[in-house]
C-alpha positions in Angstrom: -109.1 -9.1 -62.8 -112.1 -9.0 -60.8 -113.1 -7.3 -57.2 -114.9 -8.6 -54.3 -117.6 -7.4 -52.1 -118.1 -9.6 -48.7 -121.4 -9.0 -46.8 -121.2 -9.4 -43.0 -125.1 -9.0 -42.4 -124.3 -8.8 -38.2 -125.2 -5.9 -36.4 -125.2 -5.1 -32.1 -127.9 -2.4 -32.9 -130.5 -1.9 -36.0 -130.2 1.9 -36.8 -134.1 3.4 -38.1 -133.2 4.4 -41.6 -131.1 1.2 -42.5 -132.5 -1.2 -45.6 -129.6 -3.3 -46.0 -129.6 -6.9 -45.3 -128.8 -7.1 -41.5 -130.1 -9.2 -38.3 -129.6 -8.4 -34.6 -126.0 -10.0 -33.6 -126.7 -11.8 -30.7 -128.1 -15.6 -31.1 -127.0 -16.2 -34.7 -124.7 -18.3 -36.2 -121.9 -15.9 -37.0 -119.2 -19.2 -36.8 -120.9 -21.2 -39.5 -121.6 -18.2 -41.2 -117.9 -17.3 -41.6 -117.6 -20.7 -42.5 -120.1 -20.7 -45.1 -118.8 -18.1 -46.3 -115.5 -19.1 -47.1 -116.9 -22.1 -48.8 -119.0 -19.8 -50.9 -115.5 -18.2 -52.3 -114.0 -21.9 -52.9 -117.3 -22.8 -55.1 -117.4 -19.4 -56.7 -113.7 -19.3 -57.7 -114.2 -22.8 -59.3 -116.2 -21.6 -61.8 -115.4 -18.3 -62.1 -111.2 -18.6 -61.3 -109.4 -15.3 -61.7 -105.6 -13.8 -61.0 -105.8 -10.9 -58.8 -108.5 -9.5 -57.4 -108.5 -5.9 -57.9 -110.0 -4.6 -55.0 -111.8 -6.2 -52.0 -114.5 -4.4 -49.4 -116.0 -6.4 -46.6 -119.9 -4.0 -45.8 -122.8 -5.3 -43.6 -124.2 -5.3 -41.4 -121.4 -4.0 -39.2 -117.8 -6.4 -40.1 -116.4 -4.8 -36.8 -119.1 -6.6 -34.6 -117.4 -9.4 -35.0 -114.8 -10.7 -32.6 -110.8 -10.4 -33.0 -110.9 -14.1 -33.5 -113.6 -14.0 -35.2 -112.6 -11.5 -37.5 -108.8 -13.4 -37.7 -110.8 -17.0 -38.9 -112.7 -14.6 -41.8 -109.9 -12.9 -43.0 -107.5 -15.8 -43.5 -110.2 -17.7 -45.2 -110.1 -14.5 -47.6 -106.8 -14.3 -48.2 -106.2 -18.1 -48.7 -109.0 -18.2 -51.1 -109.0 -15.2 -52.8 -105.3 -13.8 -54.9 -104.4 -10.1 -53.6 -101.5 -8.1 -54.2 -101.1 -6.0 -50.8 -100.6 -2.8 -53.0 -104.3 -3.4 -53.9 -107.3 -1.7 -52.0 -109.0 -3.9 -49.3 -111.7 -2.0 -47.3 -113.4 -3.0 -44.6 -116.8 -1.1 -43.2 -116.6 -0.1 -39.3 -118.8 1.9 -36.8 -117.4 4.1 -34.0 -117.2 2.4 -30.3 -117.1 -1.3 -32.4 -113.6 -1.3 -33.3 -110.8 -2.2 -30.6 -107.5 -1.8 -30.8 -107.4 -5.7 -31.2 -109.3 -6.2 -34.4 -107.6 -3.2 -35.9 -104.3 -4.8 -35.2 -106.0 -8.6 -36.7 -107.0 -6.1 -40.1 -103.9 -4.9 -40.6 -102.0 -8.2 -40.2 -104.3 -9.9 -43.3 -103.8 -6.8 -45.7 -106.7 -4.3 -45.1 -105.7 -0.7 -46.4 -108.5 1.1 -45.7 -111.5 2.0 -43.5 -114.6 2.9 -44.1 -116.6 4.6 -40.9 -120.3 5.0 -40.5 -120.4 8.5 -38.3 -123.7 10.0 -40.1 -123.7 13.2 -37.8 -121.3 14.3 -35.3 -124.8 15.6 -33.1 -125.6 13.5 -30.8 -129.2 14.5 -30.7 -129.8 13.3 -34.2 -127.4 10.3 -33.8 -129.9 9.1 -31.0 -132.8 10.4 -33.0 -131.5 7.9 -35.8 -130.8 5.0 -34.1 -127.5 4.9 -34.2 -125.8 3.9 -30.6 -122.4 5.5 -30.9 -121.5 9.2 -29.6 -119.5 12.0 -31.3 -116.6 11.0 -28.9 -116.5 7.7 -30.2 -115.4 9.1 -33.2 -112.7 10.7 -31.6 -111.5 7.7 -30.0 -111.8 5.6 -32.7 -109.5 8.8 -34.3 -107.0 8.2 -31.9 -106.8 4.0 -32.1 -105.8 4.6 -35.7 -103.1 7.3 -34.4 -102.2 4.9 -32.0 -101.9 2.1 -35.0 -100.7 5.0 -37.5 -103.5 3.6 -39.9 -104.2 6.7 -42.1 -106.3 6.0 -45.3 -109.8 6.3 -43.3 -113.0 7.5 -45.1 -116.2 8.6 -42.8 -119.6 8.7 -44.1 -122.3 11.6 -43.4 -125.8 11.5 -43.8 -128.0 14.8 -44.1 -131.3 15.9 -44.3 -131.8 14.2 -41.3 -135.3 14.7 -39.0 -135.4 18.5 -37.7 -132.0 18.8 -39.2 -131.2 22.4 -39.0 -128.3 23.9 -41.6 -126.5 25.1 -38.3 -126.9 21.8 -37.2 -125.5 20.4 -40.2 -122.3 23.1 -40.6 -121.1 21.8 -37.7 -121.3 18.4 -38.6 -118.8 19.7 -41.6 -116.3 21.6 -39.3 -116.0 18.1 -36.9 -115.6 16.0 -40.0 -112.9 18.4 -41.7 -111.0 18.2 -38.6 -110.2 14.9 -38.8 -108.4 16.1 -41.8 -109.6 12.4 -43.6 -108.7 11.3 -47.0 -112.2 10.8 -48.4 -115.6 11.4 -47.1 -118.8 10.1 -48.6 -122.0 12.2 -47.9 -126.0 11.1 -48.6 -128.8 12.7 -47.9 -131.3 10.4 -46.6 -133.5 8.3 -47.9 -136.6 6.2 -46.6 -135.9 3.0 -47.7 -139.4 0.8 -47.6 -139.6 -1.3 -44.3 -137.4 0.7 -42.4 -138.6 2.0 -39.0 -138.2 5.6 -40.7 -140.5 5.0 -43.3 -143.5 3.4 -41.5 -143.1 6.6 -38.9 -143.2 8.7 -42.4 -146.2 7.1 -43.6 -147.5 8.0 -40.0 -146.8 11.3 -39.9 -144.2 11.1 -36.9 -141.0 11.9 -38.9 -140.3 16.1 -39.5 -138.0 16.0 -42.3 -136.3 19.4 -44.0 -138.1 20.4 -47.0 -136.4 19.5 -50.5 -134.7 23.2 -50.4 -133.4 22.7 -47.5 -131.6 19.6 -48.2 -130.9 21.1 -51.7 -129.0 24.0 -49.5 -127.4 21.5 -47.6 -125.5 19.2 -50.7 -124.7 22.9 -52.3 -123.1 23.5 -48.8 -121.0 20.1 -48.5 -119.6 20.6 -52.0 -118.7 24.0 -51.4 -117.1 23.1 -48.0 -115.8 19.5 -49.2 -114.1 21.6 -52.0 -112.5 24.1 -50.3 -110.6 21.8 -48.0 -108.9 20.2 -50.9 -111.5 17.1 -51.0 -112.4 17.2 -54.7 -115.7 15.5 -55.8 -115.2 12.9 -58.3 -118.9 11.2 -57.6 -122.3 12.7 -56.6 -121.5 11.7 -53.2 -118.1 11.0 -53.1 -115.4 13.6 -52.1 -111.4 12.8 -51.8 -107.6 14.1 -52.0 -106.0 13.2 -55.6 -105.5 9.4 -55.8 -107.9 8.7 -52.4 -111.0 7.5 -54.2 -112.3 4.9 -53.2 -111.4 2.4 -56.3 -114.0 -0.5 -55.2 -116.6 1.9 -55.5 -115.0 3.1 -59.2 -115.2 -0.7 -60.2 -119.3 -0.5 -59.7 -119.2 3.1 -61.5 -116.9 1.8 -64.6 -119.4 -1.2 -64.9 -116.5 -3.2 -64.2 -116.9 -7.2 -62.9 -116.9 -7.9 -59.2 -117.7 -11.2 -57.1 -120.9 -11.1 -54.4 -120.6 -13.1 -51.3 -122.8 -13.2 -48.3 -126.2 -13.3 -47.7 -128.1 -10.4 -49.7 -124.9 -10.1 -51.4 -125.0 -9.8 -55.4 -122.1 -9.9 -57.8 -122.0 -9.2 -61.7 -119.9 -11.7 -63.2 -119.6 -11.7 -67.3 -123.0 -11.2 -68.4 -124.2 -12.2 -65.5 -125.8 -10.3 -62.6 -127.1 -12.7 -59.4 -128.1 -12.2 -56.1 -127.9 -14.1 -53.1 -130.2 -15.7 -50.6 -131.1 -12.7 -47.9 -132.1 -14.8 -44.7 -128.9 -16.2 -43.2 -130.8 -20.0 -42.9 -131.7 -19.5 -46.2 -128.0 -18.6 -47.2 -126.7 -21.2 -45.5 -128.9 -24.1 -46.5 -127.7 -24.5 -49.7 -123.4 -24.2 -48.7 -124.3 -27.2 -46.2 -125.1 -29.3 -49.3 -122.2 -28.0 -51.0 -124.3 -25.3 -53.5 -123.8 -22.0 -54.4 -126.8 -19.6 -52.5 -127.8 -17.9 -55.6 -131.6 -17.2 -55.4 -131.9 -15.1 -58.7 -129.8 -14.5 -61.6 -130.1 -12.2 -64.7 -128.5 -12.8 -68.3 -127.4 -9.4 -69.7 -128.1 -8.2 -73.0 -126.1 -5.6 -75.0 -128.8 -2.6 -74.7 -128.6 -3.9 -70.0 -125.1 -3.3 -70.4 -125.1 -0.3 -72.1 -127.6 1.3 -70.4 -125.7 0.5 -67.3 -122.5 2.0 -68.5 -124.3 5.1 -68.8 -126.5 5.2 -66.0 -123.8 4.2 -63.7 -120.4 6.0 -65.2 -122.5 9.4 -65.0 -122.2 9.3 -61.1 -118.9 10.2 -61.4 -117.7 13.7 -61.7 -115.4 12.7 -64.8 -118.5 11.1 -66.9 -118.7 8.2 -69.6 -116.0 8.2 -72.5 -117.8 8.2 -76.1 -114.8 6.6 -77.4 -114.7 4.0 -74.3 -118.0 3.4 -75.4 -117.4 2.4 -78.9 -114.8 0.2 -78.0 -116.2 -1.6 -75.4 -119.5 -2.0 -77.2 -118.6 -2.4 -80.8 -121.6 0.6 -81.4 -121.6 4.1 -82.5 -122.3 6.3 -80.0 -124.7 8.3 -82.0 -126.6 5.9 -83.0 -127.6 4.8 -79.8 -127.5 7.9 -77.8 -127.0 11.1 -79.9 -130.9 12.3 -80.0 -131.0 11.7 -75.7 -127.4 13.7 -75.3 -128.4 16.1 -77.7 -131.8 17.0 -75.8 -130.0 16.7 -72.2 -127.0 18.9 -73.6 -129.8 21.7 -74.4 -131.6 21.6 -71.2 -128.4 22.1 -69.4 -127.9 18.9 -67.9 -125.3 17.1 -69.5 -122.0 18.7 -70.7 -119.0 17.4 -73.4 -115.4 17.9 -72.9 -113.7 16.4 -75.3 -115.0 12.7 -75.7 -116.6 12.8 -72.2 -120.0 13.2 -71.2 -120.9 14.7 -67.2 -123.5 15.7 -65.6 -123.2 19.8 -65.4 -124.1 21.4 -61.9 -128.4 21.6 -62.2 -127.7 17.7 -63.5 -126.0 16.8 -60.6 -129.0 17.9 -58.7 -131.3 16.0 -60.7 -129.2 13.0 -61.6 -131.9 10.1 -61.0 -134.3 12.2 -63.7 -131.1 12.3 -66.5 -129.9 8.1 -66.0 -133.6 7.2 -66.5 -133.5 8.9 -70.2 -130.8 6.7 -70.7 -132.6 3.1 -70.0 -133.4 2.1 -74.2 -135.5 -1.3 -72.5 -138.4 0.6 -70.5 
């Protein structure tokens, strides 16, 4: 079994901060795209067939700036071209004020389960001061289409440490969000992504930012409030009910196999990790001639994959199996890792329960400095 990301790269407004792969809606392609798109699946699957696909999450870009029709043509491309048992999760990304009653009804027809919302602050001072162009109310209407559609499992994502951020700024962000009484949230703190509006300003000294404490004081805070409401964190940034996780997301931390398509989009496929052409000319170009738009590709070896499983299974709240390890790798655990998990045990950063390995509370704090102990190739 194998998942799917899809990459919409559409957006009707550029926020400051954002580094994905995106473009400015209006004047672009977005009918050939979907095409191209769907052809991309048909030449993917013919070399890389598979069963069921586990779990499927169309990001961007924004998916919900496309059209009801629009969004009808992509969907049934997906789910002619791509095996899904409706008991599987199917995400799809959407920002407040984009989604219509319409396309919400389109989704539902073609499978999708789940939503995943991009709110960032429920202050609309910062939300300006961002870039993004939707209001706290649109949350709450968007809130009440999916009342109206009795569509439930809805994740919303929060971004903190935002410029002049205050804590009391942020609490209140935390009581709107646990209102909603959601399923999962996801919260980040941010982070200036190179040639992003945010980070030239930063480099000009025109962005105020809250000092490290600050935003140390603020992820203690979401835990603690996250927590308490029943919303248990099972990844640095990830908080749910029992049996809400997002699953796509737990394929990427199990270093499981997932397709990418889109432009930007990248997929790890056996020992394979590949990327995608970025500029949607450059994308396309290639699926006109009937090619895949790979632009770069990576053979794994046995210490990438490894490394990996560590680096990536320690986001989660649970940890990495020793005994998982073994089997999937055919190596002791010890011999490869003993002397790094001994030395990160004794400065209080990782933890062992039984066969599993996690991050302890001052690790969760510092994760990026504990997965780079674990990279053997550097």
């Amino acid at each position: 079994m194998t998942s799917a990301y899809i990459h919409i790269p559409f957006c009707e407004h550029i926020c400051f901060y954002c580094d994905f792969n995106k473009v400015f809606l209006e004047g672009q392609p977005v009918d050939e795209y979907i095409q191209a798109l769907i052809q991309e699946i048909k030449l993917t699957k013919e070399v890389y067939p598979s069963s069921d696909t586990e779990t499927i999450y169309i990001g961007g870009g924004t998916p919900t700036s496309l059209s009801a029709r629009q969004l009808d043509v992509l969907l049934a491309g997906i789910r002619e071209n791509l095996p899904f048992n409706e008991k599987n999760e199917f995400t799809v990304e959407a920002n407040p004020g984009d989604l219509t009653l319409d396309k919400l009804r389109v989704l539902q027809s073609y499978g999708v389960n789940r939503l995943s919302m991009g709110v960032q602050s429920f202050d609309d001072r910062l939300l300006k001061k961002i870039g993004r162009k939707h209001t706290a109310q649109d949350v709450f209407d968007t809130m009440n289409l999916f009342d109206i559609a009795d569509f439930q499992n809805v994740s919303i994502d929060l971004i903190f440490a935002l410029p002049n951020q205050t804590m009391e700024s942020f609490e209140d962000t935390l009581d709107k969000a646990l209102s909603l009484n959601l399923p999962h949230y996801s919260l980040y703190s941010l982070i200036l992504e190179n040639k992003t509006m945010f980070y030239n300003w930063a480099r000009q000294g025109r962005l105020h930012l809250p000092g490290i404490d600050v935003e140390g004081d603020m992820f203690e805070r979401a835990i603690f409030r996250m927590t308490e409401a029943g919303r248990q964190q099972y990844e640095i940034s990830n908080f749910s009910l029992p049996g809400k996780e997002s699953k796509h997301n737990l394929v990427y931390w199990n270093n499981e196999h997932y397709y990418g398509f889109g432009a930007g989009a990248s997929g790890y496929l056996g020992d394979r990790r590949y990327k995608n052409h970025g500029p949607i000319q450059h994308y396309l170009k290639p699926l006109r001639e009937n090619r895949l738009p790979v632009i770069n590709e990576e053979k794994l070896t046995l210490i990438n994959h490894m490394e990996e499983e560590m680096f990536l299974g320690l986001r989660k709240l649970k940890g990495v199996s020793t005994r998982q390890f073994e089997k999937k790798f055919n190596q002791p655990f010890a011999s490869v890792y003993g002397a790094i998990t001994e030395r990160l045990i004794k400065d209080n950063l990782l933890k062992q329960n039984g066969d599993y390995l996690s991050l302890t509370d001052k690790g969760l704090i510092l994760g990026n400095d504990v997965f780079e102990k674990f990279l053997l190739s550097k």
